[in-house]
C-alpha positions as CSV (number, residue, x, y, z in Angstrom):
1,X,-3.4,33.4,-35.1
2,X,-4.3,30.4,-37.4
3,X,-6.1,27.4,-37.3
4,X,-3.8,24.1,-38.4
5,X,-4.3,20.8,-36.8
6,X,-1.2,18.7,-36.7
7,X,-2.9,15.4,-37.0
8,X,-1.9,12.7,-39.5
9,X,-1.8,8.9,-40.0
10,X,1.7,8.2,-38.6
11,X,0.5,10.0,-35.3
12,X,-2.6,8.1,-35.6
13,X,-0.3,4.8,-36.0
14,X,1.9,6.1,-33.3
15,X,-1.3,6.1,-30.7
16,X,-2.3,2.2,-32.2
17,X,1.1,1.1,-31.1
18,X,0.5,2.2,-27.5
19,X,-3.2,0.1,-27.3
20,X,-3.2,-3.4,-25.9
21,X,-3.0,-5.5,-29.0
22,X,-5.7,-7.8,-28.0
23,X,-8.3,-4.9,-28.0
24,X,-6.8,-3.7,-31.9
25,X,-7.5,-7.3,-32.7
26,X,-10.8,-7.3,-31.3
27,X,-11.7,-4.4,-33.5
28,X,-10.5,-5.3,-36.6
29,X,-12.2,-8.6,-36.0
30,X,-15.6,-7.3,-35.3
31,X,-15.5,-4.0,-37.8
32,X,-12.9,-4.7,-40.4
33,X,-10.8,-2.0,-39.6
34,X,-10.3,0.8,-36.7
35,X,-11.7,4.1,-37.3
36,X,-9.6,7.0,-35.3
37,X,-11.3,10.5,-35.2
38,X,-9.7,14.2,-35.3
39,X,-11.9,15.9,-32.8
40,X,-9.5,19.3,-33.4
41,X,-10.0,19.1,-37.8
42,X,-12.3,16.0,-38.1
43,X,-10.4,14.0,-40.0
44,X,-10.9,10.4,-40.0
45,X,-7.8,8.0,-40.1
46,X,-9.1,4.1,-41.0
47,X,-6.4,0.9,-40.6
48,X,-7.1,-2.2,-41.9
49,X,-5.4,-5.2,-41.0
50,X,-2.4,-4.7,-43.6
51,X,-2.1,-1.1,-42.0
52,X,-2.3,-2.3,-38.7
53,X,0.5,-5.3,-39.5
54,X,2.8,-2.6,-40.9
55,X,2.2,-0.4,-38.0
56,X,3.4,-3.4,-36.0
57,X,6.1,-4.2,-38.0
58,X,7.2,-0.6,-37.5
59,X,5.9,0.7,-40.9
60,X,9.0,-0.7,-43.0
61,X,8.2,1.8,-46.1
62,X,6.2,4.9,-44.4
63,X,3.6,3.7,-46.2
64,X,0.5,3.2,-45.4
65,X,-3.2,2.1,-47.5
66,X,-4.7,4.5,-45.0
67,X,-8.1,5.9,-46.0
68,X,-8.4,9.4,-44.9
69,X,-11.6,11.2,-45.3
């Protein structure tokens, strides 16, 4: 057996699609960027409002300014 999370940003981007776009807005507004949490590895995943535009947009390069720490 062996321990291997299989958390990354896309998932992470995946789960932002599914939330009400009014509420990402409301974060981003108020903190500057959403902060999404690994509770399995503890790896934070942070969007700003260029990742979360390009999440919307459907991420037209896989690319992503995500800060991951």
């Amino acid at each position: 057996m062996s321990f291997k999370c299989t958390c990354s940003c896309e998932r992470y981007g995946e789960v932002l699609k599914t939330l009400p776009q009014h509420e990402v807005d409301e974060i981003i507004e108020e903190d500057g960027q959403v902060d999404m949490y690994c509770d399995y590895c503890g790896t934070h995943y942070v969007y700003d409002a260029v990742d979360i535009a390009a999440i919307r947009k459907g991420g037209a390069d896989g690319e992503s300014n995500d800060i991951i720490y």
